[in-house]
VEXMARDO-639029 format. One record per residue (C-alpha): residue in three letters; x, y, z; residue number from 1. Coordinates in steps of 0.02 Angstrom, whole numbers, padded with zeros to 5 digits. Example, Ala and Ser with C-alpha at 12.3 -4.5 7.8 and 13.67 -1.06 7.14 Angstrom:
// VEXMARDO-639029
(pt ALA; (00615; -00225; 00390); 1),
(pt SER; (00684; -00053; 00357); 2),
//
This chain:
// VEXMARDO-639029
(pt UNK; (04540; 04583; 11637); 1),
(pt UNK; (04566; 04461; 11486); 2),
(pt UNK; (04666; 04497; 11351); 3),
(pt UNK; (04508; 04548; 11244); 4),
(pt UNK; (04428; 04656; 11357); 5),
(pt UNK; (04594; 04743; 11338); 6),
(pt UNK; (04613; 04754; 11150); 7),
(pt UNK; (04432; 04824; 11154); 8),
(pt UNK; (04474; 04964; 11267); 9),
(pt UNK; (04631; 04996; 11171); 10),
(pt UNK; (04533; 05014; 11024); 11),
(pt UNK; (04405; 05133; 11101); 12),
(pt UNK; (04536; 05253; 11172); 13),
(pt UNK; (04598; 05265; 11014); 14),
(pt UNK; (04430; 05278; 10939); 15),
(pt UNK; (04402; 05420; 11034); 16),
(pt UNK; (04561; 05512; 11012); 17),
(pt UNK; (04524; 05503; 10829); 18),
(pt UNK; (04386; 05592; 10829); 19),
(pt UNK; (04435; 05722; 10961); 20),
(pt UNK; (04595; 05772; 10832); 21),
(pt UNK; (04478; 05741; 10680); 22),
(pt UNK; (04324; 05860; 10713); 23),
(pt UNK; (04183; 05833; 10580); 24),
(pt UNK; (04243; 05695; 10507); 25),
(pt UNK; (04170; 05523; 10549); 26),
(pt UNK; (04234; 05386; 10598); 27),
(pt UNK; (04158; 05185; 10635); 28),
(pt UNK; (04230; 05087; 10797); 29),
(pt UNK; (04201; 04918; 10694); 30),
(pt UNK; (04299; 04997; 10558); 31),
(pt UNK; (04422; 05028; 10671); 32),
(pt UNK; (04442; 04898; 10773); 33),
(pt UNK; (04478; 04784; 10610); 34),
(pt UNK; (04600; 04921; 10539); 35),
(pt UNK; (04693; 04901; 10701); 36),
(pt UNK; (04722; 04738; 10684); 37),
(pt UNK; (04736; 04712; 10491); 38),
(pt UNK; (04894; 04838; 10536); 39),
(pt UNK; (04960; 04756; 10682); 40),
(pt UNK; (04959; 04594; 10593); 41),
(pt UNK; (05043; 04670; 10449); 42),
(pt UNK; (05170; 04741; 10559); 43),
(pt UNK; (05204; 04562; 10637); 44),
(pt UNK; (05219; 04464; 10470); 45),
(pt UNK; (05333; 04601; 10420); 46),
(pt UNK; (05446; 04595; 10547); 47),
(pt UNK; (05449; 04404; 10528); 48),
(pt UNK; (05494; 04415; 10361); 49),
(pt UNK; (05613; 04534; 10386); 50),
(pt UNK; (05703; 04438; 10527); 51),
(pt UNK; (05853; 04356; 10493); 52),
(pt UNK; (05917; 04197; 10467); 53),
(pt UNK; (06032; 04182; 10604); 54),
(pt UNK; (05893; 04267; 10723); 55),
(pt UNK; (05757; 04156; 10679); 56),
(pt UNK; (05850; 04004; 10711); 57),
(pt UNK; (05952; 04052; 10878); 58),
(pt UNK; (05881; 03921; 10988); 59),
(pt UNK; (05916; 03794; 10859); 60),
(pt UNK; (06057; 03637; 10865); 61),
(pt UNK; (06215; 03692; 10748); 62),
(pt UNK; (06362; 03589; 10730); 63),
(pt UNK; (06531; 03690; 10768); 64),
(pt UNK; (06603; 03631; 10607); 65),
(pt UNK; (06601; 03759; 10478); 66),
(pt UNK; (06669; 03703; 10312); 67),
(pt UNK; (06735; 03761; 10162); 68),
(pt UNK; (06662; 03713; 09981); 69),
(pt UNK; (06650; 03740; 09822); 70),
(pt UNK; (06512; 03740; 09679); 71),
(pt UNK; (06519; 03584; 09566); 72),
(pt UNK; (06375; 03592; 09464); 73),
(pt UNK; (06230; 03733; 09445); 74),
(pt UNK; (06074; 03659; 09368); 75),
(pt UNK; (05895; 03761; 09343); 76),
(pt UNK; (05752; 03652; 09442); 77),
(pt UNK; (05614; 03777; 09399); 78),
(pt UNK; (05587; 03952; 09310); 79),
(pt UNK; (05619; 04002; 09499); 80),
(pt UNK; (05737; 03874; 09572); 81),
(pt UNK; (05924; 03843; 09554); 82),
(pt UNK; (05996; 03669; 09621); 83),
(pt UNK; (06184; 03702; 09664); 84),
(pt UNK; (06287; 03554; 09716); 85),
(pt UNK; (06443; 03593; 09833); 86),
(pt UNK; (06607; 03494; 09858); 87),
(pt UNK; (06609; 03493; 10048); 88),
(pt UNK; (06795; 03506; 10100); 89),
(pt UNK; (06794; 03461; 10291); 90),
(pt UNK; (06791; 03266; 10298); 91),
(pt UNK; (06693; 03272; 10469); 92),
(pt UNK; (06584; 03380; 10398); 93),
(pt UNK; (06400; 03262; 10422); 94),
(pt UNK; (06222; 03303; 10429); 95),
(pt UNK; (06047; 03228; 10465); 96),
(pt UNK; (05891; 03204; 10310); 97),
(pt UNK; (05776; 03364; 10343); 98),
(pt UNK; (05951; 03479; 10410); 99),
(pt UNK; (05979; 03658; 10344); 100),
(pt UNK; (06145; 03728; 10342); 101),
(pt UNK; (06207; 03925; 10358); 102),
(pt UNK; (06278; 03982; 10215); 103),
(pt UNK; (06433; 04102; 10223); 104),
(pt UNK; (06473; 04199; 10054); 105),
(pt UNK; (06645; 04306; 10052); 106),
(pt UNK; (06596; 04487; 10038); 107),
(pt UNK; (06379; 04475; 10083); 108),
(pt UNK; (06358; 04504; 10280); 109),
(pt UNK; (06201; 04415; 10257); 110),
(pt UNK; (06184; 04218; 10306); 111),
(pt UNK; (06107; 04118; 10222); 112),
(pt UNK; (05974; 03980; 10266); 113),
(pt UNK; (05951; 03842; 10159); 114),
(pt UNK; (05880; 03655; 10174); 115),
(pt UNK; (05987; 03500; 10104); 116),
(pt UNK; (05896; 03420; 09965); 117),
(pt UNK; (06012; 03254; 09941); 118),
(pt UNK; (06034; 03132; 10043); 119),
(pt UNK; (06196; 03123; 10198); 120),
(pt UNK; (06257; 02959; 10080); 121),
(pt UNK; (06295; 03070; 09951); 122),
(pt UNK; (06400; 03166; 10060); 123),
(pt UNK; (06482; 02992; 10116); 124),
(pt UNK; (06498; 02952; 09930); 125),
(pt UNK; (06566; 03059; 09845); 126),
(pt UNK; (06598; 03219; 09973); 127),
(pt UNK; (06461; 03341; 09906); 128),
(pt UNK; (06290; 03397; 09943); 129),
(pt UNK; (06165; 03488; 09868); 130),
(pt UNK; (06035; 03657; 09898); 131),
(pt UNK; (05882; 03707; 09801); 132),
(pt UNK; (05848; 03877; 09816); 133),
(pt UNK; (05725; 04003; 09751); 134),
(pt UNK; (05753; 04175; 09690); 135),
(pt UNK; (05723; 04318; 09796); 136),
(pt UNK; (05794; 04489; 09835); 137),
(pt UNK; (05871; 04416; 10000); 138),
(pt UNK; (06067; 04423; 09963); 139),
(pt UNK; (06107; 04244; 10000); 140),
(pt UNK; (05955; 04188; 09870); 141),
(pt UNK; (05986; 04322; 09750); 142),
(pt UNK; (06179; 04264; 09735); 143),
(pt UNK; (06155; 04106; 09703); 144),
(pt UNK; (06058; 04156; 09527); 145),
(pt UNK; (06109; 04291; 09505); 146),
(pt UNK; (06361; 04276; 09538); 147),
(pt UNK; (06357; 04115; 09569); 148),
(pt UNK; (06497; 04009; 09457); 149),
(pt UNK; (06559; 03862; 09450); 150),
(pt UNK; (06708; 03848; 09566); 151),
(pt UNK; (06619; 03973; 09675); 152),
(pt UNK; (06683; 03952; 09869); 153),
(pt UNK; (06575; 03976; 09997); 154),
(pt UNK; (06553; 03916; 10179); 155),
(pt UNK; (06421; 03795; 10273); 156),
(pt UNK; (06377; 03750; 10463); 157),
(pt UNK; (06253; 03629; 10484); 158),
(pt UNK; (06113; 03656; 10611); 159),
(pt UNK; (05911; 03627; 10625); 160),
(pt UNK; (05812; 03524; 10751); 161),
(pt UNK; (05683; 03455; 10593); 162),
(pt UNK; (05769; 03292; 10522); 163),
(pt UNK; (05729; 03096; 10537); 164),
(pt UNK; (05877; 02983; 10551); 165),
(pt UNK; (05810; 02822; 10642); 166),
(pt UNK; (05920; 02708; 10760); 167),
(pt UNK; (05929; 02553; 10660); 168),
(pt UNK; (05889; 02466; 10811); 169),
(pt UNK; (05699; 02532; 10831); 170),
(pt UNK; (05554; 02467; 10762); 171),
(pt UNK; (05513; 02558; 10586); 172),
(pt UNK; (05368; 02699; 10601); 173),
(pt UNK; (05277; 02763; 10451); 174),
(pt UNK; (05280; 02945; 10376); 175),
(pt UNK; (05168; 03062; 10304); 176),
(pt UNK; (05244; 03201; 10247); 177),
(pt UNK; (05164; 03367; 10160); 178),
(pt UNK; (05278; 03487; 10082); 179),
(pt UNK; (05223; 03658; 09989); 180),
(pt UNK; (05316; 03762; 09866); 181),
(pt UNK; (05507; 03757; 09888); 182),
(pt UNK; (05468; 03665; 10069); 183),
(pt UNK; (05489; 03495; 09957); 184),
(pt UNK; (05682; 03507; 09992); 185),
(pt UNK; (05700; 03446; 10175); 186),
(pt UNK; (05566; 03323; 10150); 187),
(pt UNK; (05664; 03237; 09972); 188),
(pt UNK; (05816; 03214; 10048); 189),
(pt UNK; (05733; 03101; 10204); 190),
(pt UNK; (05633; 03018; 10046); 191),
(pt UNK; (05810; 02998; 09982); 192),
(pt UNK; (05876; 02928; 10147); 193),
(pt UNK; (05730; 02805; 10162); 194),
(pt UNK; (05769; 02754; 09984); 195),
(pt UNK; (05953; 02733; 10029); 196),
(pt UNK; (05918; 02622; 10206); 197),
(pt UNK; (05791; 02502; 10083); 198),
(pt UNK; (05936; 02482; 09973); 199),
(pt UNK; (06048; 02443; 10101); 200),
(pt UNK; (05923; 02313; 10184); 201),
(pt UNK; (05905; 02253; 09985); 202),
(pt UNK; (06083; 02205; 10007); 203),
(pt UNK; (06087; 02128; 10172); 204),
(pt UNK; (06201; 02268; 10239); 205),
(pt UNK; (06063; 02287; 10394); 206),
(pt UNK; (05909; 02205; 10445); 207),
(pt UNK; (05815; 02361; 10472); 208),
(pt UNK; (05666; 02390; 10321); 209),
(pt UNK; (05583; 02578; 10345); 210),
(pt UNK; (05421; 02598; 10364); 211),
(pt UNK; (05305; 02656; 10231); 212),
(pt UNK; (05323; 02838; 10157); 213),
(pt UNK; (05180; 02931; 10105); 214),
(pt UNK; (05228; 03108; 10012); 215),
(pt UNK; (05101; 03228; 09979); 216),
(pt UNK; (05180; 03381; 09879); 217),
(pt UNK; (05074; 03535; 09871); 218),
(pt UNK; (05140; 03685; 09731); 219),
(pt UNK; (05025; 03825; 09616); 220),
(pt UNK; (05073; 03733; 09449); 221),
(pt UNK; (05156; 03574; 09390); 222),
(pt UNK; (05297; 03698; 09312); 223),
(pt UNK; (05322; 03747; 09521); 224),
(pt UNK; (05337; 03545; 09583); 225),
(pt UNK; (05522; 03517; 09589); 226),
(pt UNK; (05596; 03343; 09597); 227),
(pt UNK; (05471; 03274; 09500); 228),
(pt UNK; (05564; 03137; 09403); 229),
(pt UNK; (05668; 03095; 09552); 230),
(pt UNK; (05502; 03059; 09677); 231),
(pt UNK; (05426; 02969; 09530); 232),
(pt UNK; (05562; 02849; 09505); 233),
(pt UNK; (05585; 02798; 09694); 234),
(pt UNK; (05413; 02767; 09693); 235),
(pt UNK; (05419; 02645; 09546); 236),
(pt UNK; (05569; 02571; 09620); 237),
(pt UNK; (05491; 02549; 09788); 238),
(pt UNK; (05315; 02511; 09744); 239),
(pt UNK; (05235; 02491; 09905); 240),
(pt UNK; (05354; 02566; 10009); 241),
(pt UNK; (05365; 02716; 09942); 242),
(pt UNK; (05223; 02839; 09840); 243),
(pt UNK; (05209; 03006; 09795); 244),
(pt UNK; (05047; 03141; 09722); 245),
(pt UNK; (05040; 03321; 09685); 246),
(pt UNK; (04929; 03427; 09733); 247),
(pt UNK; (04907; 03613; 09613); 248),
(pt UNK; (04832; 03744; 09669); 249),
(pt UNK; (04834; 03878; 09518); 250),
(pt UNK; (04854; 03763; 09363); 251),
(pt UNK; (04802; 03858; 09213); 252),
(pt UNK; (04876; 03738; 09078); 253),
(pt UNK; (04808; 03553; 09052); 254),
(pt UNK; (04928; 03426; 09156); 255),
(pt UNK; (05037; 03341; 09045); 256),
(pt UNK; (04990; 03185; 09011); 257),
(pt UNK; (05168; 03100; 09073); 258),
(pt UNK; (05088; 03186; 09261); 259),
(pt UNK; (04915; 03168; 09252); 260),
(pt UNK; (04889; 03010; 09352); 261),
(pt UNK; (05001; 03083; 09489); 262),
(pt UNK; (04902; 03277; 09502); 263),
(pt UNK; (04758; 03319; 09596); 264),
(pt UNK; (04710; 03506; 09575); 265),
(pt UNK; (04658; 03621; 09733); 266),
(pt UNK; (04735; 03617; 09910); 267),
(pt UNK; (04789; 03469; 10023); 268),
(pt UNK; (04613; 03461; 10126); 269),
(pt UNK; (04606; 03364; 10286); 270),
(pt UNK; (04498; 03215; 10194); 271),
(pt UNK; (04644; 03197; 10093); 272),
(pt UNK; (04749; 03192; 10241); 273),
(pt UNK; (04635; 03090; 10328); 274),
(pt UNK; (04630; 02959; 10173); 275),
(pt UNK; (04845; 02946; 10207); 276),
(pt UNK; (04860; 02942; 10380); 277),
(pt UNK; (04905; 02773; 10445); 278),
(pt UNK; (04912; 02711; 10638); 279),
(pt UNK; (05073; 02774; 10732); 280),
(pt UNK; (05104; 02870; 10586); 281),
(pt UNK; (05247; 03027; 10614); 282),
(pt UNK; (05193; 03183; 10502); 283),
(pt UNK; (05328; 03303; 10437); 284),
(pt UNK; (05303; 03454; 10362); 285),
(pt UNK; (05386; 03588; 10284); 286),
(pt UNK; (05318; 03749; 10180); 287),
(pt UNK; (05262; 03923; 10222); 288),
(pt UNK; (05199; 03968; 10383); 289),
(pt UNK; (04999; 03975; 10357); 290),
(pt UNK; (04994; 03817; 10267); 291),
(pt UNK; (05108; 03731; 10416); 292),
(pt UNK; (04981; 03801; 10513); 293),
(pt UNK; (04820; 03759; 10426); 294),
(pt UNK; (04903; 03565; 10399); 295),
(pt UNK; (04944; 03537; 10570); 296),
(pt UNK; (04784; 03587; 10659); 297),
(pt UNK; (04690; 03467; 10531); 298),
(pt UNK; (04807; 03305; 10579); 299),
(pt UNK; (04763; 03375; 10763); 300),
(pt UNK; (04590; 03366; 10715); 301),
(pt UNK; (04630; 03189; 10644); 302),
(pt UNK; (04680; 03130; 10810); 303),
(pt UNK; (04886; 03132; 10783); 304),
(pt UNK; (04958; 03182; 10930); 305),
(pt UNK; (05042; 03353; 10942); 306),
(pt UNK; (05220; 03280; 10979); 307),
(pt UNK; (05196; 03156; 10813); 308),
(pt UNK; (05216; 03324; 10714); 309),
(pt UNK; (05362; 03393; 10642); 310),
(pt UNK; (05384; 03552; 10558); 311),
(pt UNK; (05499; 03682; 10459); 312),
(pt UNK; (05447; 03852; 10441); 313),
(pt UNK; (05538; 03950; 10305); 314),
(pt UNK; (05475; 04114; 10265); 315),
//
């Protein structure tokens, strides 16, 4: 018996029962059969969303450093979006473009899970590092906007299995990489990476050039796109190497006109995907679960193979 035939015989039984503790009232099995599963599919994206952090990403790679640090600087990205940058105390403390890191605050039993958005040569710079997180409810989110201070201590573990940090040895590969909503964070600080290994091959520190970096950035209104100026301006700086478009999806005002050669308005289709894809091409994306899904069956349908596509799901 298939897994179908099942359902359907799940849903009669129940059919039945209905009516037998129901009398006169009446009842459709097509009616039914969707109401079952409109509510068991509720019941599963609940649960998902209610899962947390630390349960979601069990099976994932965490370093065993956890560091103290301290908030530096609290800017406002978005209506929605607070970018907080952290002095990182541990001097070991390292991570990979595309890593998320736990986040411990003193007195909330909830951890927090939150993408880096700069780049691991900041970190070597000047110590700190920075997260760009959007309001919620969730206590980790709804601290940062709602106690967080300057001066602020917190705690942070590294850990996540999306990330591209290439051996220096290898030939360069091209990306494609599709980012929705607040998903745009892992995704700008590998832009900011690649950015950082073309300056150092600028300077003759290493032979190795990256290859080309395509960024499509997917958000309901030009107000939601975060990072704007920053992806602009490594795209003028490395014309050809680098380039960036936004894609709105609920845009209600006219596009400024600083924008409007960047913006195209409605979803990230797979001709548009098709039109960016280049051969041997790695695709990473990052955004909410349906549109991971959605994007990643269309670069399937493409022809990219399955194990050229890297994702981050954040609920």
């Amino acid at each position: 018996m298939n897994f179908c035939t099942m359902v359907h015989g799940a849903v009669q039984c129940l059919f039945r029962a209905t009516c037998r503790t129901h009398p006169g009232k009446t009842f459709s099995p097509q009616l039914m059969s969707y109401e079952f599963f409109h509510r068991s599919l509720n019941k599963e994206l609940s649960s998902q969303w209610k899962m947390d952090h630390l349960d979601r990403t069990a099976n994932n790679f965490r370093q065993q450093i956890i560091s103290q640090a301290k908030v530096c600087r609290i800017t406002t990205e978005s209506e929605t979006v607070k970018r907080v940058r952290f002095a990182v105390q541990n001097k070991d403390f390292t991570f990979k473009p595309g890593q998320w890191v736990d986040f411990f605050i003193p007195g909330i039993s909830k951890v927090g899970g939150f993408s880096i958005c700069s780049s691991p040569r900041l970190l070597q710079k000047d110590g700190v590092l920075e997260l760009a997180v959007k309001y919620s409810t969730y206590p980790p989110a709804k601290w940062i906007h709602t106690q967080c201070t300057l001066d602020s201590e917190v705690e942070l573990r590294v850990g996540g299995d999306f990330f591209f940090d290439p051996d220096l040895d290898s030939p360069p590969v091209n990306l494609l990489m599709i980012a929705g909503g607040v998903g745009i964070n892992p995704l700008v600080s590998i832009l900011l990476h690649v950015a950082d290994l073309h300056r150092l091959h600028q300077s003759r520190v290493t032979e190795y050039e990256p290859g080309f970096v395509n960024l499509l950035y997917s958000a309901k209104n030009t107000d939601e796109l975060l990072f704007k100026k920053t992806l602009l301006d490594l795209a003028d700086k490395f014309p050809g190497k680098i380039d960036c478009s936004f894609h709105v999806t609920q845009q209600i005002t006219p596009v400024c006109e600083y924008l409007r050669p960047y913006v195209t308005e409605g979803r990230i289709s797979e001709q548009i995907l098709a039109k960016h894809l280049s051969q041997d091409c790695l695709c990473y994306i990052c955004g909410p679960p349906p549109m991971i899904e959605s994007t990643s069956q269309q670069l399937e349908n493409l022809g990219v193979p399955r194990d050229w596509i890297h994702f981050e799901k954040w609920w």
